[in-house]
matplotlib code that plots the C-alpha trace (Angstrom):
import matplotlib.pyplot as plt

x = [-110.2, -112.5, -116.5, -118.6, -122.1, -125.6, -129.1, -129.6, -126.8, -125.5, -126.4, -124.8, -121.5, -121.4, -121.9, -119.6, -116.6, -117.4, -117.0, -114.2, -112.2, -113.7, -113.9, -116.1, -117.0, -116.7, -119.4, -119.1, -121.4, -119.8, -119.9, -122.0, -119.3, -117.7, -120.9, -121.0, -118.1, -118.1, -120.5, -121.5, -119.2, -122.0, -124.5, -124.2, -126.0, -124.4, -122.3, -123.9, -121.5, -117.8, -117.5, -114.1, -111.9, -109.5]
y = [-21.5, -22.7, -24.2, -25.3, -25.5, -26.2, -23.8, -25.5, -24.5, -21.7, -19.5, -22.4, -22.0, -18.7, -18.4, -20.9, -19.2, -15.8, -17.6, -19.7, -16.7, -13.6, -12.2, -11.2, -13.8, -14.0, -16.3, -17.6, -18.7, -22.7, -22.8, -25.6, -27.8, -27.9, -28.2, -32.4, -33.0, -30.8, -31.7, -29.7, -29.3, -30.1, -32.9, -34.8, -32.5, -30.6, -27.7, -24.7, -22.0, -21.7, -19.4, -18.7, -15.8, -13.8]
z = [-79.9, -82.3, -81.8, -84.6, -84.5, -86.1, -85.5, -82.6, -80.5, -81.3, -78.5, -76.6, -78.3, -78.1, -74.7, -73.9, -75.6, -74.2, -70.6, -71.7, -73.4, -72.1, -75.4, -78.1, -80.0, -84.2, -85.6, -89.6, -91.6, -93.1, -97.0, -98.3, -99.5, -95.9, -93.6, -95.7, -93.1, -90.4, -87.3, -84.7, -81.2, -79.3, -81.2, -84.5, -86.6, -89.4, -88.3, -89.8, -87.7, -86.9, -83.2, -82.7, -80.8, -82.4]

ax = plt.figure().add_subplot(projection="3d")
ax.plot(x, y, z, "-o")
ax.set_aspect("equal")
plt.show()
Protein backbone atom coordinates (compact mmCIF):
# COMPACT_ATOMS: atom_id res chain seq x y z
CA UNK A 1 0.00 0.00 0.00
CA UNK A 2 1.14 3.21 -1.03
CA UNK A 3 -0.21 7.14 0.20
CA UNK A 4 1.33 10.17 -1.06
CA UNK A 5 1.07 13.32 0.61
CA UNK A 6 1.89 17.11 0.98
CA UNK A 7 2.82 19.06 4.67
CA UNK A 8 -0.54 19.30 5.22
CA UNK A 9 -1.56 15.79 5.61
CA UNK A 10 0.81 13.84 6.55
CA UNK A 11 -0.08 12.95 9.99
CA UNK A 12 -3.35 12.07 8.14
CA UNK A 13 -1.71 9.58 6.02
CA UNK A 14 0.10 8.19 8.32
CA UNK A 15 -2.39 7.49 10.58
CA UNK A 16 -4.59 6.17 8.11
CA UNK A 17 -2.08 3.45 6.98
CA UNK A 18 -1.17 2.34 10.46
CA UNK A 19 -5.17 1.66 10.93
CA UNK A 20 -5.51 0.29 7.48
CA UNK A 21 -2.36 -2.07 7.72
CA UNK A 22 -1.52 -2.33 11.26
CA UNK A 23 1.99 -1.73 10.64
CA UNK A 24 4.66 0.67 11.01
CA UNK A 25 4.66 3.01 8.56
CA UNK A 26 7.88 4.11 6.06
CA UNK A 27 7.55 7.75 5.13
CA UNK A 28 9.96 9.17 2.01
CA UNK A 29 10.88 12.25 1.27
CA UNK A 30 9.66 12.86 -3.05
CA UNK A 31 12.69 14.09 -5.13
CA UNK A 32 12.05 17.46 -6.73
CA UNK A 33 11.67 16.33 -10.26
CA UNK A 34 8.73 13.80 -9.24
CA UNK A 35 6.74 16.11 -6.71
CA UNK A 36 5.79 18.36 -10.67
CA UNK A 37 3.47 15.27 -11.16
CA UNK A 38 2.64 13.64 -8.16
CA UNK A 39 -0.44 15.15 -6.03
CA UNK A 40 -1.25 14.46 -2.80
CA UNK A 41 -3.81 11.17 -1.76
CA UNK A 42 -5.81 13.42 0.05
CA UNK A 43 -6.07 17.18 -1.71
CA UNK A 44 -4.57 18.65 -4.92
CA UNK A 45 -1.50 20.04 -3.48
CA UNK A 46 1.88 18.71 -4.47
CA UNK A 47 2.76 15.50 -2.82
CA UNK A 48 5.77 16.20 -0.75
CA UNK A 49 5.76 12.37 1.05
CA UNK A 50 5.35 8.81 -0.16
CA UNK A 51 3.84 6.53 3.25
CA UNK A 52 3.91 3.16 2.37
CA UNK A 53 4.12 -0.42 4.29
CA UNK A 54 6.63 -2.78 3.71
Amino acid sequence: MKKYSCETHIDHALDMLVAETEEFPIMEKIFEEEKLSTKCSYCEECATYIVSSK
